[in-house]
C-alpha positions in Angstrom: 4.3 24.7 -22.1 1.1 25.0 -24.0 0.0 21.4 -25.0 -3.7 23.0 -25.9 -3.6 22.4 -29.6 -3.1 18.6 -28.8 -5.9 16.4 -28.2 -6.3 15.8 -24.1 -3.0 17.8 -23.8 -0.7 15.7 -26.5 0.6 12.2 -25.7 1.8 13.4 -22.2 -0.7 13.5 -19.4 -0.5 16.4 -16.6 -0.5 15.2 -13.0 1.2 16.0 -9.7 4.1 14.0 -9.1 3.8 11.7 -6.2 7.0 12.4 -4.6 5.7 15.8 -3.9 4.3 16.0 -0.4 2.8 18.5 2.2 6.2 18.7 4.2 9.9 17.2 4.4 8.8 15.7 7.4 6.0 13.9 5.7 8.3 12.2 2.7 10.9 10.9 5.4 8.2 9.4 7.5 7.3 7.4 4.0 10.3 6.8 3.3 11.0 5.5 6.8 8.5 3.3 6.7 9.5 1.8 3.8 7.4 3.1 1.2 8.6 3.5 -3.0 9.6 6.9 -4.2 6.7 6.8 -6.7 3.9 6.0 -3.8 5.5 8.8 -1.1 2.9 11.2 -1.9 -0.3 8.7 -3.1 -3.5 9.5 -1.0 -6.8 8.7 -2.3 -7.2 12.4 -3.3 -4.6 11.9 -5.9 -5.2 8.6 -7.4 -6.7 8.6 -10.9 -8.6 5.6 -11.8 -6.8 3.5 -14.3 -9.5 1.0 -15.5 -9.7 0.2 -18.5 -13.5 -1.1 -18.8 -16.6 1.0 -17.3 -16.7 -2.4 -14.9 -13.1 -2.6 -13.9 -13.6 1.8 -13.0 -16.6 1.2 -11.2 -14.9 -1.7 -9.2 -11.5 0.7 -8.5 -14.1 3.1 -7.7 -15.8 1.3 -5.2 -12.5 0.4 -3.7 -11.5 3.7 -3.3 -14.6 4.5 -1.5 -14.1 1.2 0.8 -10.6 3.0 1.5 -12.1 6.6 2.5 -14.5 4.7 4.8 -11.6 2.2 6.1 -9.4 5.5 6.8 -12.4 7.3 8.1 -12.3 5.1 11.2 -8.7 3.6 11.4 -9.1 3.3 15.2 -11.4 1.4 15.2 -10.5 -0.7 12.4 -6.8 -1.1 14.0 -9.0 -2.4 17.2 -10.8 -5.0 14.9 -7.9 -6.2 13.1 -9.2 -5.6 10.1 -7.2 -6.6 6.8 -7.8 -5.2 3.6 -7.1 -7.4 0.3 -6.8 -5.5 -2.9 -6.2 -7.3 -5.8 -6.2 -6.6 -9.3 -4.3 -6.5 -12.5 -0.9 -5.5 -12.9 -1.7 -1.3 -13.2 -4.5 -1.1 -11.3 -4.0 1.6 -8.7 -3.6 -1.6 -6.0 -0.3 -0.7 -4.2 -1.4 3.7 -4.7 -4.8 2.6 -2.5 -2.4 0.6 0.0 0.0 3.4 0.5 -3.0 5.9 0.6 -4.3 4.3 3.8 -0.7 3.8 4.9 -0.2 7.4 4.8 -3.3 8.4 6.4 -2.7 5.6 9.5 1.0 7.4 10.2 0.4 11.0 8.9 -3.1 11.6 10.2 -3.5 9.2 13.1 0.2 8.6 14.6 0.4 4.7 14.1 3.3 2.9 13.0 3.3 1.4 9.7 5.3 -0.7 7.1 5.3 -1.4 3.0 6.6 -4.4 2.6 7.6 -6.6 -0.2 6.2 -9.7 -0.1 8.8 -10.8 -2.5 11.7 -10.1 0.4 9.5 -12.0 3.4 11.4 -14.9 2.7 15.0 -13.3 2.6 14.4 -11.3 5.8 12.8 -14.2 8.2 16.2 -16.2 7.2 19.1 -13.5 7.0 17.6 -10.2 9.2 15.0 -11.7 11.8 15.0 -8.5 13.8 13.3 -6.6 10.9 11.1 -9.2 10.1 10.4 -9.6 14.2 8.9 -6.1 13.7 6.5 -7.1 11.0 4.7 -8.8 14.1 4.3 -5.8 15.9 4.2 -2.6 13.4 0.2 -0.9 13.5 -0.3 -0.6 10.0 1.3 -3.7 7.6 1.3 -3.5 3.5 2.4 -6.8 2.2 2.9 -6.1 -1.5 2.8 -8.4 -4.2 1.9 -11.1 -2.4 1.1 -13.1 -5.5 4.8 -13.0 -6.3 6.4 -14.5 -3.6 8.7 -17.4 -4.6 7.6 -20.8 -4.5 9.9 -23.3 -2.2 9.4 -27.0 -2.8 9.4 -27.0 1.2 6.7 -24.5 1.7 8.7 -22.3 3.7 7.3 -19.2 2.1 3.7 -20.2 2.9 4.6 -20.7 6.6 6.4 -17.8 6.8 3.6 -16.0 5.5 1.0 -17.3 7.5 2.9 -17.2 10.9 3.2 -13.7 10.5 -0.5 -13.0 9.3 -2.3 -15.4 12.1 0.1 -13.6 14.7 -1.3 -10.1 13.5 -4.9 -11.3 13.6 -4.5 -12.8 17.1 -2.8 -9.8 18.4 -5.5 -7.9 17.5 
């Protein structure tokens, strides 16, 4: 449809949809390793920058350049045991950069790797503690929204959380 009488192509915004990768084989690995529908297909070639300031695009666009480098040597950054916080507002491109490197780590270099609600870490340590077992263990881990996970008057989220962080680091 020709949108070219509308300003920037009308109120609806052309862009390859995400679920739209290089190969079957690439989407079930995704999908297999937990990753959204929308985020199958991010890669940092692919990501727009959504900020809405020239300071919040020049800090996404240092990020993404932080992510080329980090997937530029994942190796050795697996070896390092390197952890990469993003953070952000709600919108922000945070979880598209996580799934990017996710997808480069399995894809392009043959590690295993996880998304991961931070929202279900809780759920899974109590009522599936084989899955969350392999949280320890996976190459590649993306906790999302780890700013959401409910708050226990006992704390049990926070030493859930760490547990599984400090084992990662020390394993590494």
């Amino acid at each position: 449809e020709d949108l070219s009488e509308f300003p920037d192509g009308g109120w609806f915004s052309r862009r390859r949809c995400p679920c739209n990768t290089d190969s079957i084989n690439d989407h079930a690995a995704m999908r297999q390793a937990g990753v959204p529908d929308a985020f199958v297909g991010a890669s940092l070639d692919t990501w727009e920058n959504m900020g809405r300031t020239p300071g919040e695009k020049a800090a996404n666009d240092e990020t993404v350049r932080k992510a080329r480098e980090i997937c530029a040597r994942l190796d050795e950054a697996s070896k390092d045991g390197l952890n990469l916080w993003l953070y952000g507002s709600q919108g922000s491109g945070k979880t598209w950069v996580a799934c990017s490197i996710l997808r480069e780590a399995i894809l392009a270099n043959g590690y295993t790797g996880r998304f991961f609600p931070s929202t279900e870490v809780v759920r899974y340590a109590i009522n599936d503690a084989p899955a969350f077992a392999a949280l320890y263990d996976v190459g590649w881990l993306v906790l999302d929204g780890i700013d959401r996970v409910p708050k226990t008057q006992s704390g049990y989220e926070a030493t859930t959380l760490f547990a599984l962080l400090s084992h990662r680091v020390q394993n590494r």
